[in-house]
N, C-alpha and C positions, 0 to 999 in steps of 0.2 A: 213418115206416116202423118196424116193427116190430126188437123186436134182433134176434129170434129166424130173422125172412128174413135178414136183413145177414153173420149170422153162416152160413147156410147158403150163400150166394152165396161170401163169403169161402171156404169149406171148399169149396166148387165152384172159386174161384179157385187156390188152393194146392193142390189137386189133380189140375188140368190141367196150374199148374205146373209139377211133379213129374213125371208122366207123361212130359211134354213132353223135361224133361231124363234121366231115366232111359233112355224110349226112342229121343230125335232122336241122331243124330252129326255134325250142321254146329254150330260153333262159336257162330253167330249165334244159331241153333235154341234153341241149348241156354243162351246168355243172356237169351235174350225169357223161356224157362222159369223163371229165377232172378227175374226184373223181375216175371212172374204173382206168384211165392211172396210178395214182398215187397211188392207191392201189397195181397196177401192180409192180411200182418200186418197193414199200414197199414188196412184194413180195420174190423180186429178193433182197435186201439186206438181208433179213430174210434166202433164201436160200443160200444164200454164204458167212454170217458168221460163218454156221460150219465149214466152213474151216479154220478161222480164228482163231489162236491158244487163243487169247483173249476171242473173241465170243461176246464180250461188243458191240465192235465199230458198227457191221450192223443192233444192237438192236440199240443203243441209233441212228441209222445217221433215223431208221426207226420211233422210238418216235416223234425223228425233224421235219419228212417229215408229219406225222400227225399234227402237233401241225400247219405248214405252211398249209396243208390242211384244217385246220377249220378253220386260219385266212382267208385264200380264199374263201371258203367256206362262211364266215360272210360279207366281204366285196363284193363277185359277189353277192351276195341276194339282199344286200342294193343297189347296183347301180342298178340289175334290177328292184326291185320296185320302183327308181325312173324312170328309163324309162319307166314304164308302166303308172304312176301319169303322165307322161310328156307327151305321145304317144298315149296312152291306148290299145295297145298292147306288146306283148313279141315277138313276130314275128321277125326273125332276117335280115330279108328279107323287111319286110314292118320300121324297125330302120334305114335308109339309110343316113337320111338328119338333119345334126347338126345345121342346122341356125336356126328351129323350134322352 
C-alpha cells in the first residue's frame, strides 16, 4: 500500500477523532474519540518506518503507544465509573461542579 493512502486514512482517522471528542458529551463517546486519534498516530509511525532503514524503531514507538493506550484506556473507565457512582450520570456537560 502506498504511504501516501495510509497517511490519508490516518488524517481521516484523527479527524473523526477529534470531531468525535469536540462535539460528543458522553464520557465513553468522547474516549473511543481519544482511542481514533491514537490509533491514528499508531498509524502514521507504522507508515513511516519503511523508511526507516532499521524499520524496528516506528514498530516498537507504535507497541508503546498501545501499551499507554490501554493504560488510558483502564484508568479513563475507572474515573468515569466513579463519576457516575458519584453524579449518576456520564454527561459531560451535566459533570460541572467538584464541591458535590
Amino acid at each position: 500500500m502506498e504511504t501516501s493512502t495510509i497517511l490519508i486514512v490516518a488524517a481521516l482517522l484523527f479527524s473523526i477523532g477529534l470531531a468525535v471528542v469536540v462535539v460528543k458529551r458522553h464520557a465513553i463517546v468522547v474516549l473511543m474519540g481519544v482511542e481514533l486519534m491514537l490509533n491514528a498516530a499508531n498509524l502514521n509511525l507504522v507508515a513511516f518506518s519503511q523508511y526507516d532503514p532499521d524499520r524496528l524503531q516506528g514498530q516498537m514507538m507504535t507497541l508503546f503507544v498501545l501499551v499507554v493506550a490501554a493504560a488510558e484506556a483502564a484508568v479513563a473507565l475507572a474515573i468515569v465509573l466513579q463519576v457516575y457512582r458519584h453524579y449518576r450520570t456520564v454527561q459531560l456537560d451535566e459533570v460541572n461542579d467538584l464541591n458535590n
